[in-house]
Structure formats: C-alpha cells, structure tokens
ZAMARGU-4260 file (C-alpha; in steps of 0.2 Angstrom, whole numbers, plus 5000, padded with zeros to 4 digits):
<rodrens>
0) 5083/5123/5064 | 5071/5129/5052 | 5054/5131/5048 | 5041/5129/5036 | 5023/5134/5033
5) 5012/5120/5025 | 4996/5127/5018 | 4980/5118/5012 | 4971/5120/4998 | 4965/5136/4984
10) 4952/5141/4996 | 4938/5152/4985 | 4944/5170/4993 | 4963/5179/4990 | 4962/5181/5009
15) 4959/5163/5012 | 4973/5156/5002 | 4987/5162/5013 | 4980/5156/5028 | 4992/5141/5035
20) 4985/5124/5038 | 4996/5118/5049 | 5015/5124/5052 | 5032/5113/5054 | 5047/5114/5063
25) 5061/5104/5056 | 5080/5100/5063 | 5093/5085/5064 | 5101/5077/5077 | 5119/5076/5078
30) 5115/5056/5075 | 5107/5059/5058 | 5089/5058/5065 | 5079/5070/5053 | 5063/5078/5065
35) 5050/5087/5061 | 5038/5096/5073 | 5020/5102/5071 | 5010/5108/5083 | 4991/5105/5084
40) 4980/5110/5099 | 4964/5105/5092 | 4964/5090/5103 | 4974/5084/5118 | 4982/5070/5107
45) 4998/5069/5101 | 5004/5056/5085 | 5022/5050/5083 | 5025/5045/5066 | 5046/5034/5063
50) 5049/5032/5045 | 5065/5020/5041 | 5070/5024/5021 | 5070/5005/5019 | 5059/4993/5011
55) 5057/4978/5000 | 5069/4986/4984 | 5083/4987/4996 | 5083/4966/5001 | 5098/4957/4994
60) 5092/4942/4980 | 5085/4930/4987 | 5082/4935/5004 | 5063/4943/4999 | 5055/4948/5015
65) 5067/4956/5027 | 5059/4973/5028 | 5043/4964/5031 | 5047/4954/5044 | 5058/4967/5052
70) 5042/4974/5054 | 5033/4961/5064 | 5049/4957/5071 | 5050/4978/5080 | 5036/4971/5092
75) 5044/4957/5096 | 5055/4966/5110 | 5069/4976/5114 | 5082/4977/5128 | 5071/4987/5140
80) 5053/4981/5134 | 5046/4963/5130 | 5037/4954/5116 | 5021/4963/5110 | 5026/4974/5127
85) 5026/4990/5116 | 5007/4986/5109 | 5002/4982/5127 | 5009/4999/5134 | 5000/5009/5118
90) 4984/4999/5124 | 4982/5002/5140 | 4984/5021/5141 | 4967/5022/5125 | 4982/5025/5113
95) 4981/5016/5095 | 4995/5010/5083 | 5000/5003/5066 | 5014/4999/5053 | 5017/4999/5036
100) 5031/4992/5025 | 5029/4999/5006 | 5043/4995/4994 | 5053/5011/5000 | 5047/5015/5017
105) 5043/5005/5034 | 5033/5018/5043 | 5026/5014/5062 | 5015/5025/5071 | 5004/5030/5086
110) 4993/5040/5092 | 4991/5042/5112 | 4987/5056/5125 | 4995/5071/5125 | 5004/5068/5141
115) 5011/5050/5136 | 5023/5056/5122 | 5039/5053/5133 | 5032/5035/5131 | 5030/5034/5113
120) 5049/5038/5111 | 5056/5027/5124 | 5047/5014/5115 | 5053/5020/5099 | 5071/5024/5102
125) 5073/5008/5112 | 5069/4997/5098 | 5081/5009/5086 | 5095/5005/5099 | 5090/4987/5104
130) 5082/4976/5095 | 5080/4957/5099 | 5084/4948/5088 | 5084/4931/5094 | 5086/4915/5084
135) 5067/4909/5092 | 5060/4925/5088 | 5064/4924/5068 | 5060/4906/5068 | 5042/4911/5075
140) 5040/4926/5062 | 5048/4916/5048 | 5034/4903/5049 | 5021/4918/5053 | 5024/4926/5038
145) 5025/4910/5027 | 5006/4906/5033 | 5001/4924/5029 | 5007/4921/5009 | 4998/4903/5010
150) 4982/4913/5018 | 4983/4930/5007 | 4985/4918/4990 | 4969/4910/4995 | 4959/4926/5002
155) 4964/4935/4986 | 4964/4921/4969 | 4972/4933/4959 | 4988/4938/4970 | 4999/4926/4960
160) 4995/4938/4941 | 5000/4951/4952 | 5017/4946/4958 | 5019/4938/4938 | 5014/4956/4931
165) 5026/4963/4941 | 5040/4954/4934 | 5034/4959/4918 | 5034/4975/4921 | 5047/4978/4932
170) 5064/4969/4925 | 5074/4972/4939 | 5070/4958/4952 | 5072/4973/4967 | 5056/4981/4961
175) 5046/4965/4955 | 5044/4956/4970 | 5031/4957/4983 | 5031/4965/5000 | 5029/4950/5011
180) 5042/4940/4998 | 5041/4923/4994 | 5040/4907/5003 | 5056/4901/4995 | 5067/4915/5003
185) 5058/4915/5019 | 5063/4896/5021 | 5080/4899/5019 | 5081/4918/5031 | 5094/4916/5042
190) 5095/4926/5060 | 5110/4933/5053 | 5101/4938/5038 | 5088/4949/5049 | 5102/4955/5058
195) 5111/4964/5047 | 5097/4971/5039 | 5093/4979/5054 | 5112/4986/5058 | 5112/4993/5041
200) 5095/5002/5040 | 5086/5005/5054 | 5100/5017/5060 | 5094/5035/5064 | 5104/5044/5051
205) 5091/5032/5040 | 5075/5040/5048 | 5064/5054/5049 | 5054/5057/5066 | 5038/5067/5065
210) 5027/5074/5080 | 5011/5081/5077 | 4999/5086/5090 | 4997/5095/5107 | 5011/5097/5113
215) 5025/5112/5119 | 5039/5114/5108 | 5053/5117/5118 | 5050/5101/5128 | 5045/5091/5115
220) 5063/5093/5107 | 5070/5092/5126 | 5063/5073/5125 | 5069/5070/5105 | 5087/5073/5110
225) 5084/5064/5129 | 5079/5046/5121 | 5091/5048/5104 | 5103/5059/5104 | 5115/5044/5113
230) 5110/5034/5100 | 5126/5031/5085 | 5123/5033/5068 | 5127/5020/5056 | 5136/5016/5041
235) 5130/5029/5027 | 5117/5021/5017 | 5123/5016/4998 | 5111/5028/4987 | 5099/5018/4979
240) 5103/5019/4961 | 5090/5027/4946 | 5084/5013/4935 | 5082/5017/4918 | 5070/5006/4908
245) 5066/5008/4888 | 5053/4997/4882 | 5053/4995/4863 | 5036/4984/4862 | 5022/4978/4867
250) 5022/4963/4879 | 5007/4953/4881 | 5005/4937/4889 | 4991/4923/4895 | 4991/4915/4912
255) 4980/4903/4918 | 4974/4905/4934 | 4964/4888/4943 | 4960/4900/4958 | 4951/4914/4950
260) 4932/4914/4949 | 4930/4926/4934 | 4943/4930/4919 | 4952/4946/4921 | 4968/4955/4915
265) 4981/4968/4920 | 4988/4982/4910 | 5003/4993/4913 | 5013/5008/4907 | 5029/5013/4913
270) 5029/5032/4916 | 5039/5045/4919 | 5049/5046/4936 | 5042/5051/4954 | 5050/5068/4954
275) 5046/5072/4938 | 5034/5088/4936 | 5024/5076/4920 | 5017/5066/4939 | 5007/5082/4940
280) 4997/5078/4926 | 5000/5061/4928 | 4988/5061/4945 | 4973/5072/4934 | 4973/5059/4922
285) 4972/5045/4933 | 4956/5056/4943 | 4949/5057/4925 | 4950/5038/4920 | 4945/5029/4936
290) 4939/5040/4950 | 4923/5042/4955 | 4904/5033/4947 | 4909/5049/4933 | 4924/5044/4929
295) 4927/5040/4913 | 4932/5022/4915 | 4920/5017/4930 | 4904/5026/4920 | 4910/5016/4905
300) 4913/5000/4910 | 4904/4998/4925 | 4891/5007/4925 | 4884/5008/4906 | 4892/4994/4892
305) 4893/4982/4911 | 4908/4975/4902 | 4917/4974/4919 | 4913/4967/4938 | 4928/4977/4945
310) 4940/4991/4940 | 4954/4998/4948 | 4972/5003/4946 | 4981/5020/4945 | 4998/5028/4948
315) 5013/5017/4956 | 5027/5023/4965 | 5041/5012/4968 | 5057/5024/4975 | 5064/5029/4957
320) 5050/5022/4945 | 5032/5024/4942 | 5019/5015/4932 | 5001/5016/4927 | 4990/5000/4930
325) 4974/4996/4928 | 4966/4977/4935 | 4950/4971/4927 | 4939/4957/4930 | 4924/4951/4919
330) 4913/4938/4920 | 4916/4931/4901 | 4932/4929/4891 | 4923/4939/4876 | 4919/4956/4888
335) 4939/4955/4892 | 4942/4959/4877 | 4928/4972/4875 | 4937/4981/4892 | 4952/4980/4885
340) 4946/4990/4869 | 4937/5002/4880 | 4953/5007/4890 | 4961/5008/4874 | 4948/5022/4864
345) 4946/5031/4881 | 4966/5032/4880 | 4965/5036/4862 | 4950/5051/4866 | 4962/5059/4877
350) 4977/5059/4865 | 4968/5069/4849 | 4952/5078/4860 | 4954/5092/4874 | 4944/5087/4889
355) 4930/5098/4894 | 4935/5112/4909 | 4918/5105/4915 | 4925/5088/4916 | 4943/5095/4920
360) 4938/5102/4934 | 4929/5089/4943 | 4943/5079/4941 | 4953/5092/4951 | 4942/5095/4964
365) 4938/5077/4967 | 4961/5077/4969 | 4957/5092/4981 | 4947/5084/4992 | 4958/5067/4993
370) 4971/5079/4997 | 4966/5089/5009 | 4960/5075/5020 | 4976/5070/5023 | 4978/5082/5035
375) 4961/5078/5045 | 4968/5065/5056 | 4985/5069/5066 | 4991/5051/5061 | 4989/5053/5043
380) 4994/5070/5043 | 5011/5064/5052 | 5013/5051/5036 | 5008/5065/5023 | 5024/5075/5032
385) 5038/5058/5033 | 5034/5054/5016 | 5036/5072/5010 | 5052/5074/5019 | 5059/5057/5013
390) 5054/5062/4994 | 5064/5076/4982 | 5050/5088/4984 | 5054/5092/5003 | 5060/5110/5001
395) 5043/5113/4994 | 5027/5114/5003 | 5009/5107/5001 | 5000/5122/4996 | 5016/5125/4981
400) 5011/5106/4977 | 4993/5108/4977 | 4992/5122/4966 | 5004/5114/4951 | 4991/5100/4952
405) 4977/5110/4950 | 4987/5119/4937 | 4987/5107/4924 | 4978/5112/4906 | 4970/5103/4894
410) 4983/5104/4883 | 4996/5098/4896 | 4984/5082/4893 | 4985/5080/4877 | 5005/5080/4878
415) 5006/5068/4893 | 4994/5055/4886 | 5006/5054/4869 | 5019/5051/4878 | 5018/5040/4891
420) 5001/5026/4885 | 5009/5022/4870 | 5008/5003/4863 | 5026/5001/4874 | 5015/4992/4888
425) 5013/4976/4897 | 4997/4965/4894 | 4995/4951/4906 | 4977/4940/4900 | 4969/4930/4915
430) 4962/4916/4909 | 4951/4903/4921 | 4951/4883/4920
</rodrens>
C-alpha cells in the first residue's frame, strides 16, 4: 500500500504551496482491482467513483455501441438487485448518481451519506459479478438507444458533420465512430455480442475504485475487500496498440447538410500524443485561442469582426491520440470563409510573434482556476483521481502537473504552434440546402 500527496495549485506565499489539498491512499486487490482512498471530512458525504478502461475504441467492427449500451444496460439489474433497482436504492437514501462512457473510459458514480457506503459497493460489486444480461433486456436497450441517435440527430442538425469529420480525421474506424454507435450496428447487436463484451472488460483487474469523502480508513478498506476480493479476475486485457498517423496534406471537403439552419465548418489538427509533455503547451494555447470573451478567437470572431454565431472546439483525447478542433457556424457562406481566414492569421500570429506575459498569464490563470475546481465537489474530484490513475502520468501528482502548465514560456509557444497547426489538417465545409 502506498500513498500519495496531491496538492493544489501555486498558492501566492512559499508557505502556501506546500500545503496538501487533499491526500491518497492507493493499493490492489489480489483480483486486480486498483483502489484509491481519500479522505475528506468536510462533509458527512462520501462519493464512489468505478472507472472500467473500456470504451467505444475497444468495440470489434461493426458492433459500434457496446460500451454504450453496457452502460444503460449496468442498471438494468444484477443477480441480487433488480432493474433500475440500484437508481431506486441511491434515491431513496437523498444520494445522487451518473455515468459516463467516453472513447476510453465508462465511469459510474454516486454520491450518498457517509453512513451508506457499504451500499454503494454491494451495488457496485454485484453488477461487476453478475450482470443480467438477458435477451429482453438487450432487446429493450437496443431499441432505446437507436431512438436516442434518431432524437440526438434531430436535437442537434450538425451531429452527422461531426461523426463524417471524424472519419476524416481519424482513419482508423476504432477512433472515428461515435459513442452511442450507429443504428446499423445496433440493428444487428446480438445478446452474445453484449455478453462477451462484458466478460472481457468489465473484470476487476480492468478497474480502478476511488473513495472520497468521510469516511475511516481502516474500515473503508475492511468493506473494499468484504464485497470484491471474492470476485475473479479476468482474462488479461490485450494492450491497446499506439496508432501512429502521418499526414502529408491538406484535406478539405464540402458536405451538405439539409438539417442545418446556418452554414458552418469544422477544422482539425492532429497533435502530439496524450502523454507527451508538448500537451502542456498544448492546453495554454488552446486557453489563449478560445477561452474566455478575451480570448483571442472568441474577441475576434464573436465579439468584434461578428464573423461567427458560435465558436468552440479544443484539445481531444482519444486513449493514444490527440487532436485540436475548432466548430464554427455563420450565418452566410461568404463570413465562413472570412472565420476560416481569421483562425488561420491568429494561428499564424502565434507562429512568428511572442505572446505578451500579460496575455500569457491570463491564459494560465484562467487553466488554474478550471483546474483547481475539480477538486470542489467530492464526485468530480473522485473522476479527476480514476482518470489520473488510468493515464501514464499516475506516478506524478497534481501539484507536479499544475506547475509544468503554468510553466510554459513564450518561446515554448512559438515551437509548439510550428509544429503541430501546419497545412497537414482536415477542413470539413458545411454547406446548407
């Protein structure tokens, strides 16, 4: 068992930036099960936070979907605990819950009353063990999940350019589709599709188990082994293989869109790896282009030359790759091109001109604060923690990380910019009719 000291952020005083924000406890069950611990008295509320190292990038072809519906399909019922049982026990005791399936991660979590955290991992560890997977029950989400695509394409008229700009810009189909997958695959998902899904990932020596809150130690680790130690490891899962992508040109394509009420487009730059320490700089330059009225982008385009109705995009991290996107809207086709240009010369500035430490560090402090509230609420600060265990960087701490943001120079700008938002990039034009 070891432990770790996370810290916040650069405080203003020497004294101040040794002082611990929070501190963690981490050890493995015999299983596999990676558990971290971290106690917080400030309220009588504990948070349980499950991460399974599974998400859409690990479905086979063709069977889009699974980690998605494995979702929907944990509350559905176990062998000790019935359909939507688990939300119903959460409910009554005033706790809240959620889940979230990304393209690497399916995280579920809750947040009860101190004294109900033997609860929370029954629950867990029952649907780890015991899953129902029955032929009704995929059936029902099946369909479920082919209404959401139908009501998510019609709620939001540019969801198809976004799943086409992600073929684009993602070759490899494992990283191109989206989330909830495709109504074609979901057709065809079989119960013994789902199933061994299931048996081959959501195993314990796939998982990371974080507690955060009020709670005593000792007993806390008393009810971790109690409720999963008895539960068997699985297969080892196959290591996810580093995709390597070289683009040689520029890529630049026209869509029309009968949905959209307003032309638009979507721009891309593949960048450098997750764990690469350039995603340092990476993150400042994203703050500086499109965070915030001051931005550089938002006060340009929004706010001054009006050339846009909406601007957003940023940093995408997708297991072993990374991109930079920006998604645009205007209201003629003539300012989409005027956007484009603009994104272009504020690119451009950046390459040959070193940013201001005025402007610098407003970027930075504004990545401060964004950081630092994640550990506000136990919930999020129990995600901040899976996540960091789960990525390359768990050996570090958030106080080591913080500082190599705030680190980064002017210079360090200049050098990034070069080399990552070169003409190498993926244009996708949305055009109305």
């Amino acid at each position: 068992m070891s432990s770790l000291l996370f810290f916040g952020g650069i405080l203003l005083s020497a004294q101040e930036d040794e002082s611990p924000l929070f501190e963690v406890t981490t050890f493995q069950l015999e299983n596999g099960l990676q558990v971290i611990l971290s106690e917080d008295y400030s309220l009588p509320l504990v948070s349980v936070v499950l991460a399974y190292n599974v998400g859409s990038i690990n479905e086979p072809p063709k069977k889009t979907g699974l980690a998605y519906m494995l979702e929907n399909l944990m509350f559905q019922g176990s062998r000790n605990i019935g359909s939507m049982q688990h939300i119903h026990f959460i409910s009554k005791i005033g706790g809240i819950l959620n889940a979230v399936t990304t393209e690497d991660r399916t995280i579920f979590y809750q947040t009860v009353p101190a004294s109900q955290l033997a609860l929370v991992l029954w629950l867990e560890s029952d649907r780890m063990i015991s899953l129902d997977i029955h032929p009704s029950k995929v059936k029902r989400t099946r369909d479920s999940l082919i209404e959401e695509i139908k009501h998510r394409k019609l709620d939001d008229p540019y969801f198809e350019s976004s799943v086409l700009f992600d073929q684009l810009l993602y070759p490899n189909k494992a990283y191109s589709h989206p989330v909830i997958g495709s109504e074609t695959d979901l057709r065809e998902m079989t119960t013994e599709n789902v199933q061994d899904f299931y048996t081959k990932y959501y195993i314990p020596n796939n998982a990371v188990l974080c507690i955060i809150g009020n709670f005593e130690k000792r007993k806390a680790i008393q009810l971790v082994r109690k409720y999963f130690t008895t539960i068997r490891p699985g297969k080892p899962v196959p290591f996810f293989p580093a995709e390597e992508h070289l683009r040689s040109e520029e890529i630049v394509r026209n869509v029309e869109n009968y949905l959209a009420p307003s032309p638009g487009f979507r721009l891309g730059y593949r960048i450098s790896s997750p764990d690469s320490p350039d995603n340092y700089t990476l993150t400042i330059i994203e703050y500086i282009l499109l965070h915030g009225k001051s931005s550089r982008l938002q006060k340009r385009m929004i706010y001054e030359d009006r050339f846009a109705s909406h601007l957003s995009g940023g940093i995408e991290l997708k297991k072993n790759l990374a991109t930079f996107k920006f998604f645009v809207k205007n209201n003629t086709e003539t300012l989409r091109g005027r956007s484009q240009k603009s994104i272009f010369d504020e690119i451009d500035k950046l390459k040959s001109a070193f940013i201001s430490e005025n402007e610098l560090n407003k970027a930075k402090n504004m990545f401060k604060r964004d950081y630092l509230d994640q550990f506000t609420i136990l919930a999020d600060k129990g995600i901040f923690l899976v996540k960091f265990h789960l990525s390359r960087k768990k050996n570090s701490n958030s106080l080591e990380e913080l500082k190599k943001y705030l680190a980064v120079t002017p210079s360090d700008i200049i050098g990034i910019v070069n080399r990552y938002f070169t003409e190498e990039r993926v244009v996708l034009n949305i055009k109305i009719k």
